[in-house]
VONU-49724 format. One line per 2 residues: number of its first residue (from 1); their letters; for each residue x, y, z of N, C-alpha, C. Coordinates in nm, 4 decimals, decimal comma. Each point is the difference from the previous one (the first is absolute). Layout:
NUM> a> X:Y:Z:X:Y:Z:X:Y:Z  ...
END
This chain:
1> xx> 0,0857:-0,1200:0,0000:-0,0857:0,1200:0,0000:0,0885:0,1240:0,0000  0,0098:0,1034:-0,0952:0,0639:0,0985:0,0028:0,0053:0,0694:0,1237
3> xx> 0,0813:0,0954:0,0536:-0,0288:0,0727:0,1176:0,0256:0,1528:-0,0526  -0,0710:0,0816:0,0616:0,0050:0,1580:-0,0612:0,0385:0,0567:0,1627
5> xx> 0,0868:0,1318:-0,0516:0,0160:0,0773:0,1254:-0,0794:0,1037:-0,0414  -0,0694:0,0551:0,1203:-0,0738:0,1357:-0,0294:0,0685:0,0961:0,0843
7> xx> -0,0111:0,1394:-0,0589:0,0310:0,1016:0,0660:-0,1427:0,0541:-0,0083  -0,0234:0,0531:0,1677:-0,1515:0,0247:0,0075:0,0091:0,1658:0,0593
9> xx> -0,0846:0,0569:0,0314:-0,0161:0,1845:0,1059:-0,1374:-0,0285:0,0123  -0,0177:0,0282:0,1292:-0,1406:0,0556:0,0411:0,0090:0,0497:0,1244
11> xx> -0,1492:0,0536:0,0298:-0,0587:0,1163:0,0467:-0,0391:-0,0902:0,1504  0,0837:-0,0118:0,0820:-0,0550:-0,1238:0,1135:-0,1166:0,0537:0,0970
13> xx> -0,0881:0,1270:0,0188:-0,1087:0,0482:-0,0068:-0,0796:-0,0935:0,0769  -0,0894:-0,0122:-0,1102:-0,1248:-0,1107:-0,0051:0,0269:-0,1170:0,0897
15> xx> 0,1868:-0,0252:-0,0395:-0,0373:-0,2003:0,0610:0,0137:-0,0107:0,1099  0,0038:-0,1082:0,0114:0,0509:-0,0798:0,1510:0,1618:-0,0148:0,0232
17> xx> 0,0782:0,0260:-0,1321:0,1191:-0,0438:0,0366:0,0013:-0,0979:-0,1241  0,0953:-0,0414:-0,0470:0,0900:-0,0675:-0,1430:-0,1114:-0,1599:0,0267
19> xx> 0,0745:-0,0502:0,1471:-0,0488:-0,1685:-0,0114:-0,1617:-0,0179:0,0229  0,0170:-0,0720:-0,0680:-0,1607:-0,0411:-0,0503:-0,1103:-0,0324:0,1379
21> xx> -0,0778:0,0290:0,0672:-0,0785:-0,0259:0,0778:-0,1684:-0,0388:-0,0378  -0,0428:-0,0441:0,0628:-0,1592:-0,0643:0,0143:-0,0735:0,1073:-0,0167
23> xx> 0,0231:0,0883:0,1242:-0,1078:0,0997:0,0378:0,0160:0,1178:-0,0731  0,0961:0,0935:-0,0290:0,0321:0,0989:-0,0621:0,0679:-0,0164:-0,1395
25> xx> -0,0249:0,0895:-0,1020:0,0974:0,0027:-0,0804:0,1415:0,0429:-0,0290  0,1101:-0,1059:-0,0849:0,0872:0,0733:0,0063:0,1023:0,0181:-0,1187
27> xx> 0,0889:0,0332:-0,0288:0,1043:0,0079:-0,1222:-0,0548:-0,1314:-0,0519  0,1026:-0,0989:0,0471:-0,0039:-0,1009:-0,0784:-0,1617:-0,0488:-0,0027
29> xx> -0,0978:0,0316:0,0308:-0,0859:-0,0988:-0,0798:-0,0643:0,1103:-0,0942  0,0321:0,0440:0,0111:-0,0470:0,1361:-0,1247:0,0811:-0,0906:-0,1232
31> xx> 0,1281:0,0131:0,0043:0,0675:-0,0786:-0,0642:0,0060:-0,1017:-0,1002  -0,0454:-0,1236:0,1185:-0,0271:-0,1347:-0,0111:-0,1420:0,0278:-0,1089
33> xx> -0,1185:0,0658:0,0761:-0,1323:-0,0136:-0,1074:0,0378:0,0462:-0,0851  0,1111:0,1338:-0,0699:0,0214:0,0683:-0,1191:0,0583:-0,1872:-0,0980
35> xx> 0,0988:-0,0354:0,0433:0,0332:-0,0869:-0,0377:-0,0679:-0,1416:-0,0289  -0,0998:-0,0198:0,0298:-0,0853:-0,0708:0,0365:-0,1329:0,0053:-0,1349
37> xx> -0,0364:0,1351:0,0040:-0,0367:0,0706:-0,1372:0,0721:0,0082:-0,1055  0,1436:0,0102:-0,0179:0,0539:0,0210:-0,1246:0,0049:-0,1443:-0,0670
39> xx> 0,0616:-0,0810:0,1169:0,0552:-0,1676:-0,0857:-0,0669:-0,0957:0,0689  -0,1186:0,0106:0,0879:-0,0787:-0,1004:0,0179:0,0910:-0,1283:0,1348
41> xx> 0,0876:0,0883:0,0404:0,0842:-0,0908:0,1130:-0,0374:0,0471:0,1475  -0,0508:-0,0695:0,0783:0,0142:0,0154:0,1755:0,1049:-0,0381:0,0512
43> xx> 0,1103:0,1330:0,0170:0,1237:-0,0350:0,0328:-0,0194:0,0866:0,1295  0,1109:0,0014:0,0424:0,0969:0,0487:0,1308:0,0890:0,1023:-0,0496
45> xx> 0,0194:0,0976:0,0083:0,1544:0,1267:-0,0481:0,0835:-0,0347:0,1635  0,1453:0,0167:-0,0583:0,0698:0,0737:0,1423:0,0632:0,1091:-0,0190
47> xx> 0,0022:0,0643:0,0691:0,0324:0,1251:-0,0210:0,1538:0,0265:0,0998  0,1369:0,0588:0,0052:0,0829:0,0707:0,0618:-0,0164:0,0093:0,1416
49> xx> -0,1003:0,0943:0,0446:-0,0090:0,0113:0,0992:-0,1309:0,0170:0,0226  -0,0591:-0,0025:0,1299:-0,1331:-0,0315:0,0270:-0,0405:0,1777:0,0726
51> xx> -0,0629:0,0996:-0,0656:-0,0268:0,1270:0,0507:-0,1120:0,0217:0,0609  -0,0159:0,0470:0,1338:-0,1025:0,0038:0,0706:-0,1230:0,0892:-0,0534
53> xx> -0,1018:0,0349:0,0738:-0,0960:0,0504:-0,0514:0,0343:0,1503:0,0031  -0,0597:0,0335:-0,0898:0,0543:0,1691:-0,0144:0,1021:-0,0055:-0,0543
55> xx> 0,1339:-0,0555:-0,0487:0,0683:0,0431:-0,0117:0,0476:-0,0225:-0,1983  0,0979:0,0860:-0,0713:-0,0451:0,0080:-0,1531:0,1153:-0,0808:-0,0528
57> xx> 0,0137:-0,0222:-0,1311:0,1341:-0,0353:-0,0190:0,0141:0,0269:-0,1396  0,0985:0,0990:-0,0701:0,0301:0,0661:-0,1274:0,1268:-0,1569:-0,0638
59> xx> 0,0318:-0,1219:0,0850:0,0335:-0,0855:-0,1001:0,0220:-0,1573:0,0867  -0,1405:-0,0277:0,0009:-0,0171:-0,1240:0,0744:0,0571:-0,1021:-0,0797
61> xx> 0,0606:-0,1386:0,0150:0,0093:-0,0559:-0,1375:-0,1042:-0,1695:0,0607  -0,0387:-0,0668:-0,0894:-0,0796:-0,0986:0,0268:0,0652:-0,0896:-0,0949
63> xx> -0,0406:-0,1630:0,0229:0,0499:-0,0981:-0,0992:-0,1569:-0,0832:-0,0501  0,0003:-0,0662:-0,1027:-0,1431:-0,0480:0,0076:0,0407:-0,0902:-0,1696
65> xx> -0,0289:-0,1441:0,0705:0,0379:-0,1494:-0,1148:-0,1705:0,0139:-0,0907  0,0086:0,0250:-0,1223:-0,0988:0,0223:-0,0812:-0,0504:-0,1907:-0,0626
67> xx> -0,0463:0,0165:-0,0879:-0,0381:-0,1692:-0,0548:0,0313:0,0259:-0,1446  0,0349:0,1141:-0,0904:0,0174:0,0211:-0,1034:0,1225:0,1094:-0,0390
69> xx> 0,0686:-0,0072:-0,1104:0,1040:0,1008:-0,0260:-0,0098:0,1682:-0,0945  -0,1007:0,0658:0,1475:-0,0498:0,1090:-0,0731:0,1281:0,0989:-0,0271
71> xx> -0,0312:0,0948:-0,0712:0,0693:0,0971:-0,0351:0,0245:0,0916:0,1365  0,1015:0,0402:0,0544:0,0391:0,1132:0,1225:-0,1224:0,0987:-0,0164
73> xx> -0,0043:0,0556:-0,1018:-0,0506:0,1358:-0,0277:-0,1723:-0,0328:0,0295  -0,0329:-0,1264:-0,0464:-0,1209:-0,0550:0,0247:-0,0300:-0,0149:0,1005
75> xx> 0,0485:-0,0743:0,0960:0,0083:-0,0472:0,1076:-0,0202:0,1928:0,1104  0,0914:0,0693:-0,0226:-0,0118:0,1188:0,0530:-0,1617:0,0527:-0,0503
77> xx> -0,0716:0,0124:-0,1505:-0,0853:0,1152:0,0220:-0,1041:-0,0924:0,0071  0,0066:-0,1097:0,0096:-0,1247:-0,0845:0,0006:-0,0532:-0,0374:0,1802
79> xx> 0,0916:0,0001:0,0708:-0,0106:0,0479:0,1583:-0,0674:0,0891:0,0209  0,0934:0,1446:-0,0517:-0,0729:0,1339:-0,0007:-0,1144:0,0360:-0,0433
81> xx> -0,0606:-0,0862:-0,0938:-0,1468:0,0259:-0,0591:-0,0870:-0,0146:0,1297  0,0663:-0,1462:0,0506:-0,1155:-0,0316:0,1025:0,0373:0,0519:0,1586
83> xx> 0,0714:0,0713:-0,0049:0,0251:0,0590:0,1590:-0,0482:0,1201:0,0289  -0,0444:0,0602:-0,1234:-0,0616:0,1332:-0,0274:-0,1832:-0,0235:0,0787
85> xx> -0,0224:0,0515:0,1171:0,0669:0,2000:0,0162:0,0745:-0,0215:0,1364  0,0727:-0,0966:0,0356:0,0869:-0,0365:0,0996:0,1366:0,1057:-0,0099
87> xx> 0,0612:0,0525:0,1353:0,0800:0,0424:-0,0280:0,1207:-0,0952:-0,0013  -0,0372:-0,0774:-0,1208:0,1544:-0,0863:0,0068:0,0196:0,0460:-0,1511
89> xx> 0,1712:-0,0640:-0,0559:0,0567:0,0600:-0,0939:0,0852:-0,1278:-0,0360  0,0297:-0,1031:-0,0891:0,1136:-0,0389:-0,0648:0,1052:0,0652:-0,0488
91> xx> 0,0764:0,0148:0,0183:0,0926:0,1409:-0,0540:0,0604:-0,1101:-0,1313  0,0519:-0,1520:0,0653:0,0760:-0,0346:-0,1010:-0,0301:-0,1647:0,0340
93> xx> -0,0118:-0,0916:-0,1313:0,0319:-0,1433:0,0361:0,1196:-0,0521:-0,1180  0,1045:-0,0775:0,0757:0,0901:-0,0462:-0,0227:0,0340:-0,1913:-0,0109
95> xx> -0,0065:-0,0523:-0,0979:0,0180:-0,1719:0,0142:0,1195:-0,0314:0,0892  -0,0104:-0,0866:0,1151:0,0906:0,0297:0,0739:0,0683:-0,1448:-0,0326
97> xx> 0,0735:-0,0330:0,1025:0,0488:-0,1707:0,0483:-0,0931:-0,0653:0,0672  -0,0239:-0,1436:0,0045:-0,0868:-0,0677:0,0743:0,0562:0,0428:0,1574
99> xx> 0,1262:0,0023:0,0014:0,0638:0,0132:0,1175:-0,0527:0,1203:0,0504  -0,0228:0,0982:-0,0530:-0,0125:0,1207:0,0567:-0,0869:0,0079:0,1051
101> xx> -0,0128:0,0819:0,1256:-0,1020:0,0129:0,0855:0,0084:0,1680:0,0743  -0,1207:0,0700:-0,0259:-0,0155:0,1197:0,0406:0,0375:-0,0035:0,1389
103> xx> -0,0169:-0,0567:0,0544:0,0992:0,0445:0,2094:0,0887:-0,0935:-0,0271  0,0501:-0,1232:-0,0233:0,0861:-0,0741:0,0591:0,1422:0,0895:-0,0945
105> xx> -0,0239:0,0373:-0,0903:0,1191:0,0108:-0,1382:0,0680:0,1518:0,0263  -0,0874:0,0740:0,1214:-0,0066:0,1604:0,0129:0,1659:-0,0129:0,1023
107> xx> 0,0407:0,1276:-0,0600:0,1623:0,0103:0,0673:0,0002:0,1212:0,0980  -0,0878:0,0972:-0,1116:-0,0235:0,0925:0,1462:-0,1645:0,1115:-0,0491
109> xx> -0,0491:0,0347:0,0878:-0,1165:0,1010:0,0311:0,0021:0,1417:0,0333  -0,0680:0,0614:-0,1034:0,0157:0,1243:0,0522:-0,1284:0,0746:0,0472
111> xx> -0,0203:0,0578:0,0726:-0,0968:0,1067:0,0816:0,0120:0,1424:-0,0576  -0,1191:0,1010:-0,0030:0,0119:0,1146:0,0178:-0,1023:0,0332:0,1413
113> xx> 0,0070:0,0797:0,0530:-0,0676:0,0551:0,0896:-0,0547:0,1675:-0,0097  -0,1051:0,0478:-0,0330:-0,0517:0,1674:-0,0146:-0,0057:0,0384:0,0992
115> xx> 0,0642:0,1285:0,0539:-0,0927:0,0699:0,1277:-0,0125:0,1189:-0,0930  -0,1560:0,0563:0,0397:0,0154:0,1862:-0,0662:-0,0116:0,0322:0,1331
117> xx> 0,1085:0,0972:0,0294:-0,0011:0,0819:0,0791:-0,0539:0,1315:0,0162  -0,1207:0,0352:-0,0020:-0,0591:0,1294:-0,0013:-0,0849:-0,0329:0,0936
119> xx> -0,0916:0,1586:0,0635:-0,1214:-0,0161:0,0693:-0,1215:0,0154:-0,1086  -0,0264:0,0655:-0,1087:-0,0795:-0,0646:-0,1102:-0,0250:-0,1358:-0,0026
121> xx> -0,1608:-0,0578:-0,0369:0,0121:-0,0836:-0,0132:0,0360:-0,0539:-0,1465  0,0224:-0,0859:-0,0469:0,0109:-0,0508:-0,1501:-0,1455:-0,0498:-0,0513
123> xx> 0,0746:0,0338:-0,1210:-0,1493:-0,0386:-0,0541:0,0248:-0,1032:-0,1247  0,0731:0,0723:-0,0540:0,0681:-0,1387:-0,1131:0,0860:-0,1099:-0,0095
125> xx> 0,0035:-0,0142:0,1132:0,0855:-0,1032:0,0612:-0,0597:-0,1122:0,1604  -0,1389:0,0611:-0,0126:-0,0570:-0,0483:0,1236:-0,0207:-0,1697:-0,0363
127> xx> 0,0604:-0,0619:0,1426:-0,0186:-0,1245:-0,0407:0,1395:-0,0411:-0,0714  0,0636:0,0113:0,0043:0,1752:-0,0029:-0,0912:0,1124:0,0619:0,1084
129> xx> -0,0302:0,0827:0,0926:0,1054:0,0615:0,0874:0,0020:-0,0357:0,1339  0,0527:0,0186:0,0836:-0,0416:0,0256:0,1099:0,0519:0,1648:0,0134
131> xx> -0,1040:0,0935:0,0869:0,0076:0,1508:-0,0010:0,0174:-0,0031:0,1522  0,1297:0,0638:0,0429:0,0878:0,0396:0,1250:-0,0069:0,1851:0,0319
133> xx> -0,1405:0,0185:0,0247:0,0398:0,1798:0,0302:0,0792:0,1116:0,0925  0,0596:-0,1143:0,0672:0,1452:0,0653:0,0902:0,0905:-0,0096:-0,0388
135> xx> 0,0981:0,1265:-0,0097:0,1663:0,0005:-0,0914:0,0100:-0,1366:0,0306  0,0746:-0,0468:-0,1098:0,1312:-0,0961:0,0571:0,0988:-0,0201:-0,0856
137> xx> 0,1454:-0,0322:0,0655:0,1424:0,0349:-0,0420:0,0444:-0,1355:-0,0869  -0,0386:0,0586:-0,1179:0,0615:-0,1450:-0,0910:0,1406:-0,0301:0,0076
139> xx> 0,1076:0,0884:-0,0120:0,1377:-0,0230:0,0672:-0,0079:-0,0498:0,1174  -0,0383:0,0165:0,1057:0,0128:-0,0778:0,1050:-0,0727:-0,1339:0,0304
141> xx> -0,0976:-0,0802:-0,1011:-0,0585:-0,1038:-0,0230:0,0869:-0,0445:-0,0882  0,0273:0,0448:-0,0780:0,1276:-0,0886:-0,1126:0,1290:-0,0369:0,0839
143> xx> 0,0819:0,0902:0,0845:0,1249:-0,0521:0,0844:-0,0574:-0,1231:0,0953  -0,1223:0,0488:0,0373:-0,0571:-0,1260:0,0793:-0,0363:-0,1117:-0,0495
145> xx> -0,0369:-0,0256:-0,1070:-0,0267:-0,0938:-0,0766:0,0970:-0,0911:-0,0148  0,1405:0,0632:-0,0302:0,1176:-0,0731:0,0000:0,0307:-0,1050:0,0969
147> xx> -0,0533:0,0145:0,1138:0,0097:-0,0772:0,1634:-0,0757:-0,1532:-0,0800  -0,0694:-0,0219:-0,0825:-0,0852:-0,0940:-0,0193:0,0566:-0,0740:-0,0809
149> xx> 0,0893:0,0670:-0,0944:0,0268:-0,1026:-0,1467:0,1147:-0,0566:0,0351  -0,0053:-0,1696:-0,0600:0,0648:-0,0783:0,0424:-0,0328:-0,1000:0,0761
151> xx> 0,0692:-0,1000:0,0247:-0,1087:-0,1103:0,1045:-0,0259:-0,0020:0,1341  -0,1097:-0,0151:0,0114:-0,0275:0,0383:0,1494:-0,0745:-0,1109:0,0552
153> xx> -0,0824:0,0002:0,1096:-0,0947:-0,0941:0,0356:-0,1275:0,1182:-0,0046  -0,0873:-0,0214:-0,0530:-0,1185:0,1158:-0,0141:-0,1237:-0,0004:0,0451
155> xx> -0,0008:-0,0903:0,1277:-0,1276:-0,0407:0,0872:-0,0472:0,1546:0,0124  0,0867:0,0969:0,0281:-0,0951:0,1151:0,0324:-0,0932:0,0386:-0,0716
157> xx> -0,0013:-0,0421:-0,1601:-0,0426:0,0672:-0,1259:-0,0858:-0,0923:-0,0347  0,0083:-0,1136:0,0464:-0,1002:-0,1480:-0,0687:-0,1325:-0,0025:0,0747
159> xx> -0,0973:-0,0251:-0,0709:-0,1586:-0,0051:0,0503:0,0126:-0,1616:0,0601  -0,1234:-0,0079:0,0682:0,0051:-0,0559:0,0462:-0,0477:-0,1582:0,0133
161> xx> -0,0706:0,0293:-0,0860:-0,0267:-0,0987:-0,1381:0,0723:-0,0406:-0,1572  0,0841:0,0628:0,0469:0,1566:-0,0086:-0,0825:0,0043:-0,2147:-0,0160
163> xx> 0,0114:0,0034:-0,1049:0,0258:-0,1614:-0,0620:0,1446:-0,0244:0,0105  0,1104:0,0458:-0,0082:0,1003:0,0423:-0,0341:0,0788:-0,1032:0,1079
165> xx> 0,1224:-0,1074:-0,0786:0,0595:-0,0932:0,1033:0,0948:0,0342:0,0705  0,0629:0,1426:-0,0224:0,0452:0,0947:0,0669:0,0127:0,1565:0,0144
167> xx> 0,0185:0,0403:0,1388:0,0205:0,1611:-0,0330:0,1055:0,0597:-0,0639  0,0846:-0,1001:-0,0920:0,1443:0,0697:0,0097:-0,0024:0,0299:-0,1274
169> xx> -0,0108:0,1421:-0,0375:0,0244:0,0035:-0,1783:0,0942:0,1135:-0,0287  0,0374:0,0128:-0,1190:0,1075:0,0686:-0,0337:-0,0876:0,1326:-0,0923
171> xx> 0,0235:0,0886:0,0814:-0,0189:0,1120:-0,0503:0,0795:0,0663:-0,1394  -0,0410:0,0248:-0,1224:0,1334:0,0675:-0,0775:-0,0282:0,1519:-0,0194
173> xx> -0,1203:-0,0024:0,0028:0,0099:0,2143:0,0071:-0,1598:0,0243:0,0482  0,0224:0,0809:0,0506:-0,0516:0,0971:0,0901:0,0111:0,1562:0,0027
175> xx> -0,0449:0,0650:-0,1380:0,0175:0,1259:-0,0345:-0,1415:0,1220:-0,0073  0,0507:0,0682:0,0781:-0,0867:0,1619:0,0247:-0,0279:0,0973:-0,0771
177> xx> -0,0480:0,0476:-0,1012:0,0395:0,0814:-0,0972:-0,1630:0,1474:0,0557  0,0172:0,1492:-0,0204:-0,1067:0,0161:-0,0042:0,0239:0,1217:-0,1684
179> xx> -0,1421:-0,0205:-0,0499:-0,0234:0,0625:-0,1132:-0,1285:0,0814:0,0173  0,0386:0,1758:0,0528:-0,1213:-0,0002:0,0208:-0,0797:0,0198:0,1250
181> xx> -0,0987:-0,0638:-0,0014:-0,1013:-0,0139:0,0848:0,0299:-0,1201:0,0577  0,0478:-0,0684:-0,1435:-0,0224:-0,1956:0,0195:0,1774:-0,0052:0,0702
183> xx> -0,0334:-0,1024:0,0567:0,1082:-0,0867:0,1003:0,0046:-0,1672:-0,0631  0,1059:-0,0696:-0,0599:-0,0281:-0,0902:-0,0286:0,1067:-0,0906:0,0346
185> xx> 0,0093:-0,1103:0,0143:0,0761:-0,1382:0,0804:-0,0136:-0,0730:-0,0852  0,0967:-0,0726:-0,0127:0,0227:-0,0950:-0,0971:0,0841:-0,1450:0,1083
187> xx> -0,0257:-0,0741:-0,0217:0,0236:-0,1026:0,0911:0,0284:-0,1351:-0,1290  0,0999:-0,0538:0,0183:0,0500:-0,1455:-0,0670:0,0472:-0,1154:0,0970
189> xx> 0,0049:-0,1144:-0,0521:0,0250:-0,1344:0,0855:-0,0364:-0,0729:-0,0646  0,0806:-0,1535:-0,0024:-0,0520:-0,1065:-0,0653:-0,1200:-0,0284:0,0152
191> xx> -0,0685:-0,0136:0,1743:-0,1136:0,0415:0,0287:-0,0499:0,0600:0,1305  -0,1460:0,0224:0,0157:-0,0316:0,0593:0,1566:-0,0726:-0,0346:0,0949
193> xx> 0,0042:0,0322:0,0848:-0,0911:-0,0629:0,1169:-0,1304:0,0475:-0,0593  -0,1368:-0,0806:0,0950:-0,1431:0,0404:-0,0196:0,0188:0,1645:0,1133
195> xx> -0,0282:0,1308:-0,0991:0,0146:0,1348:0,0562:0,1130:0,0683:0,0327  0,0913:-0,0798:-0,0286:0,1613:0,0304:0,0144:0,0089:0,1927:-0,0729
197> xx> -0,0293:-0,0124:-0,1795:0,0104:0,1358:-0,0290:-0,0893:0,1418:0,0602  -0,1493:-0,0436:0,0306:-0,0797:0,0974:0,0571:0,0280:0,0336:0,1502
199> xx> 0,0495:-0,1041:0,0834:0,0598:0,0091:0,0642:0,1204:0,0481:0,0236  0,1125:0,0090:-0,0277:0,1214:0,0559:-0,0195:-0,0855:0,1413:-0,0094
201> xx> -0,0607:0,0350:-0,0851:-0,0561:0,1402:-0,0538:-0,0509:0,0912:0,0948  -0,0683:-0,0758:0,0716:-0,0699:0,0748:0,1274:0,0469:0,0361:0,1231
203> xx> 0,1510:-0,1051:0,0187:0,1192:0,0167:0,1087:0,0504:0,1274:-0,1114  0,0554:0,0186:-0,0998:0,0449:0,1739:-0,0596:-0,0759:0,0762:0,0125
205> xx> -0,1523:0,0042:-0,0270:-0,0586:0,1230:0,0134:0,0230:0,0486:0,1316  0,0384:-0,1072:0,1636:0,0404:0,0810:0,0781:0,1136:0,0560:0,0025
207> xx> 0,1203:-0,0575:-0,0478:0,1252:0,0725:-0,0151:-0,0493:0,1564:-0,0675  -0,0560:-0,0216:-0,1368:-0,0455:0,1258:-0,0661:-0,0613:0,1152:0,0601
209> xx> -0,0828:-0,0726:0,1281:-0,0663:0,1233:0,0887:0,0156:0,0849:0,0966  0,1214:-0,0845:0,0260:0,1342:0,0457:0,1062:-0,0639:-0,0891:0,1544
211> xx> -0,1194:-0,0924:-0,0055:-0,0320:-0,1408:0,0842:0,1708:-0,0890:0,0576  0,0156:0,0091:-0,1163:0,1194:-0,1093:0,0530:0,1322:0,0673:-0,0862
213> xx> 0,1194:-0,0788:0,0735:0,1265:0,0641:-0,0718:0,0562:-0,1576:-0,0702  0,0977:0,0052:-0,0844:0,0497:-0,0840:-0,0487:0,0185:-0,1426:0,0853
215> xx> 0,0627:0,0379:0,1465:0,0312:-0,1074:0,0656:-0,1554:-0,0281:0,0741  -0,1052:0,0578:-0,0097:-0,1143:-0,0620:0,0497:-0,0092:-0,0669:-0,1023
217> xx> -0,0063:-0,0025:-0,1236:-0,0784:-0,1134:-0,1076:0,1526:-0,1216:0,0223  0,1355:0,0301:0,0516:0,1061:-0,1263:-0,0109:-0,0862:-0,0687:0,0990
219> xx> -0,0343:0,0446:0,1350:0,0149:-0,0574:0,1264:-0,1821:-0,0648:-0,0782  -0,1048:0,0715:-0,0158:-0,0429:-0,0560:-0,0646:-0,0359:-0,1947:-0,0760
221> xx> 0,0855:0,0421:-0,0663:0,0963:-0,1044:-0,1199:0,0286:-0,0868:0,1077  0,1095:0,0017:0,0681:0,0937:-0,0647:0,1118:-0,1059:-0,0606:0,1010
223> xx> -0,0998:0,0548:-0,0057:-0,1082:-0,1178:0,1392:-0,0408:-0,0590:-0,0736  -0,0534:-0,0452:-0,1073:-0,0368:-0,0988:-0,0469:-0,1477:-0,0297:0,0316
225> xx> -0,0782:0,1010:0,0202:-0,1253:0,0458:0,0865:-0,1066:0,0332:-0,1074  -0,1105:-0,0311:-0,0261:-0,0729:0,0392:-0,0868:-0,0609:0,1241:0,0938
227> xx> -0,0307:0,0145:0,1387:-0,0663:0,1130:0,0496:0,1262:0,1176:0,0028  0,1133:-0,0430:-0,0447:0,0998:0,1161:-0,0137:-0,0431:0,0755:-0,1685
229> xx> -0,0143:-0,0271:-0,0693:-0,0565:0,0433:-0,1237:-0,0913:0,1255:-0,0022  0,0211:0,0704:-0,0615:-0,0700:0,1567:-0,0395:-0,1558:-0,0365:-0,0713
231> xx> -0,0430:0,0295:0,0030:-0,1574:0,0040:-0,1105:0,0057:-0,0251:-0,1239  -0,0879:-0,1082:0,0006:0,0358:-0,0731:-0,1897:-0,0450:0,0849:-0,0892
233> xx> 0,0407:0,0199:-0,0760:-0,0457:0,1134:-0,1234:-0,1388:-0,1079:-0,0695  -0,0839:0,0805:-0,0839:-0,0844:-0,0524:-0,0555:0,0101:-0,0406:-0,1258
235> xx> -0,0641:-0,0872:-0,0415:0,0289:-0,1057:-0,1079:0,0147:0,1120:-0,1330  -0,1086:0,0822:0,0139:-0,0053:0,0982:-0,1095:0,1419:0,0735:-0,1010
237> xx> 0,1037:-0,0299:0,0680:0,0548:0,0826:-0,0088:0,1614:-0,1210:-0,0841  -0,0701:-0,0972:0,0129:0,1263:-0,0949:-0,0039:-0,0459:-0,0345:-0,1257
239> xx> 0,1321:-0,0629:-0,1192:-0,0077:-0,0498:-0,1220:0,0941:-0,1096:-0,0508  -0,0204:-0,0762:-0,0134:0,0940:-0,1018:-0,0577:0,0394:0,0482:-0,1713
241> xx> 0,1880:0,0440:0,0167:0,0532:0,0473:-0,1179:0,0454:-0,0840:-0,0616  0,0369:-0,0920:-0,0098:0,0912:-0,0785:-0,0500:0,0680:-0,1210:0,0586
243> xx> 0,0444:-0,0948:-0,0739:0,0353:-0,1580:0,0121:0,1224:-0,0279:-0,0885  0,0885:-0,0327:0,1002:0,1074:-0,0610:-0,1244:0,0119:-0,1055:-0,0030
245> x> 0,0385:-0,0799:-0,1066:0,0309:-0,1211:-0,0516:0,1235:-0,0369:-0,0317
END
């Protein structure tokens, strides 16, 4: 059976979150029925990483074993016919290796994170940001940020319902940038804990607010404490960028 990789974006809004559930809707079964409609198969997709509810992703990638050897280009707008008026998107499908697998084959993950920083509220972006209306010091959330990248044990940052067979992951960047209004974080790793990035996010917005100083988010870090942790940022605001292979 051929296998196709998809590169997918959507609007995580509406769902429940990427993995497929009973009661609510979510990414993947939006998905699955688009697919389901185009070639007449009740399959399963896997997807990279599994994104909670609310949250968007500008380049999810998915794998999915077809029963016939359609054309890429087919395979992409013939999805899209039927996912419409879903905010989902095929950006691209690719014939892959049988071997291939969207999470197991992934080397590393990337995150963005939005804050708009104004007391305005937003309006074109509502539902996509999270909006912070007290200054806060993106230089001094970026030096702090640095305390994190690299391997750590990250119980402070992991939910608690975290699947994960350990806390110990290797951070590779952890960057602050502000443009603006907008404040944005970019976060990479082979992979992350369940809340690890929104988390991390919400321990900076206190550094940013002048709440905590650098060595409050180490000492932080260093207990290994989930009640040591700052306020989880909201899903809204988080996006899955990218997957390498």
């Amino acid at each position: 059976m051929p296998r196709f990789k998809l590169v997918v974006e959507y609007d995580g809004t509406p769902f429940c979150g990427w993995q497929f559930q009973t009661t609510d809707r979510s990414v993947q079964q939006a998905i699955e029925e688009a697919v389901l409609k185009f070639s007449g198969q009740a399959l399963r997709v896997q997807a990279a990483g599994r994104t909670d509810a609310g949250v968007h992703a500008t380049h999810q990638v998915v794998h999915l074993d077809l029963d016939k050897e359609w054309r890429p280009d087919t395979v992409r707008d013939a999805i899209n016919a039927h996912l419409k008026p879903e905010p989902v998107s095929i950006l691209s499908a690719t014939r892959v290796p049988d071997d291939f697998n969207a999470r197991m084959s992934a080397r590393k993950r990337h995150y963005l994170y939005r804050i708009v920083n104004r007391r305005p509220p937003v309006a074109l972006d509502m539902n996509r940001v999270w909006q912070v209306p007290w200054p806060l010091d993106s230089d001094a959330m970026h030096e702090a940020a640095q305390v994190l990248v690299g391997k750590h044990d990250f119980s402070t940052f992991r939910a608690a319902e975290c699947q994960a067979a350990s806390p110990v992951k290797t951070l590779d960047r952890l960057d602050v940038e502000r443009i603006g209004d907008e404040i944005r974080l970019f976060a990479s790793a082979r992979s992350f804990l369940h809340h690890q990035v929104r988390s991390m996010t919400g321990s900076l917005v206190h550094v940013g607010s002048g709440k905590w100083t650098k060595a409050d988010l180490r000492d932080a870090l260093d207990s290994r404490d989930r009640a040591r942790c700052g306020p989880m940022a909201p899903p809204s605001g988080l996006y899955l960028i990218g997957v390498d292979y």
